[in-house]
N, C-alpha and C positions, 0 to 999 in steps of 0.2 A: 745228831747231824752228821755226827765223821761214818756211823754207821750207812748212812743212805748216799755216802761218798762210794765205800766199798761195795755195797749192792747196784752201786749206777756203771762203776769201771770194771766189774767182775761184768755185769750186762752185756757193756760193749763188748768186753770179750769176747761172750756166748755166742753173741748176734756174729760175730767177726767171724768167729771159726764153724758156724752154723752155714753160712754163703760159703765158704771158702771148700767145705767138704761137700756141698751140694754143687758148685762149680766142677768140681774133682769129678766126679759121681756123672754129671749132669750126661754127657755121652755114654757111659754104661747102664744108661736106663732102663734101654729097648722096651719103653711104655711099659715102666713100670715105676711106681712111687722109689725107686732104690736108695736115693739120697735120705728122704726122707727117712726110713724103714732103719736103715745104718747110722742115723743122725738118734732116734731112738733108742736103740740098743747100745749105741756107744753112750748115747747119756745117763743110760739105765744102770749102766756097767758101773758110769764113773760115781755114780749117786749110790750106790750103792757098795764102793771101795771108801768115797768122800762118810759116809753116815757111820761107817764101822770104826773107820780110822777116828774119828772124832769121840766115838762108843768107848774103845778101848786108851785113847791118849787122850785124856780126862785135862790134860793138862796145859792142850791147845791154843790159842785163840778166839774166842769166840768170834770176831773180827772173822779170822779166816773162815771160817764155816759160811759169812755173813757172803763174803768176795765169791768164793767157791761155788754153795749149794746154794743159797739165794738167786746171788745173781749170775755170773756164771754158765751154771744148769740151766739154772731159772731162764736163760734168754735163750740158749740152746736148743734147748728141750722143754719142754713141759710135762711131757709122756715120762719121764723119769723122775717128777713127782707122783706121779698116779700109779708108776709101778712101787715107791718106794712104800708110799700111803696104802697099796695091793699089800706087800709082805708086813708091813706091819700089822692089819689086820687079821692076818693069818697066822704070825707071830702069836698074837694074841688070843688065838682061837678059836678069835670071832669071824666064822666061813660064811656063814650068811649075810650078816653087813658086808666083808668081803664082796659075794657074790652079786649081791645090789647093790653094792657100788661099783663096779666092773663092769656089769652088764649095760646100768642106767648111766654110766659114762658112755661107755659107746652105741649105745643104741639112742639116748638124747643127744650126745653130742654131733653124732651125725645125722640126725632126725632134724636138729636146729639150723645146722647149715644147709638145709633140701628149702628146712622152712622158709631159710631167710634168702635163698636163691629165688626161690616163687615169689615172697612178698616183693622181690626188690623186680623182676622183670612181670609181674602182671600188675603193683600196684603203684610201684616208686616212681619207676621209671618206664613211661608210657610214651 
């Protein structure tokens, strides 16, 4: 239970500083996703500082990693589990899992929201 305490206030966190650097951002756009794209990279960056540090200092909290990358990331970003989930399987040697998973991430996942924009204005919402 005290775990899904630190995964819910790491959350708010994520969510908090997720608006806050898309507010920042939000006039440096010039039509173009930039918050977004900077909201990624910085989550990638931290997810992958947060997963080594935790790697190498064995001796941690597991709490904290729960507060951090859980929730945290986890609300921030999502894209920096998919990149961490990416070099792990590369890590491991495995380039082809790798490759289909990377690929059928962003090709489903942006295939899903086309789908679900049509379902929802030709069949939902009439």
């Amino acid at each position: 239970m005290l775990n899904l305490l630190y995964i819910s206030l790491g959350g708010a966190l994520g969510a908090l500083a997720r608006y806050s650097l898309s507010l920042g951002l939000a006039s440096k756009s010039m039509n173009f996703p930039t918050a977004t794209l900077c909201t990624n990279i910085v989550g990638c960056f931290l997810m992958g500082m947060i997963t080594e540090i935790f790697t190498l200092k064995a001796n941690l909290p597991s709490e904290l990693k729960l507060l951090i990358a859980t929730g945290f990331l986890g609300a921030f970003t999502t894209f920096s589990t998919f990149g961490l989930e990416s070099v792990s399987l590369i890590n491991k040697a495995e380039f082809g899992k790798c490759f289909v998973y990377m690929t059928s991430s962003v090709v489903f996942g942006v295939s899903a929201i086309f789908a679900a924009v049509w379902l929802t204005r030709n069949i939902l919402v009439r």
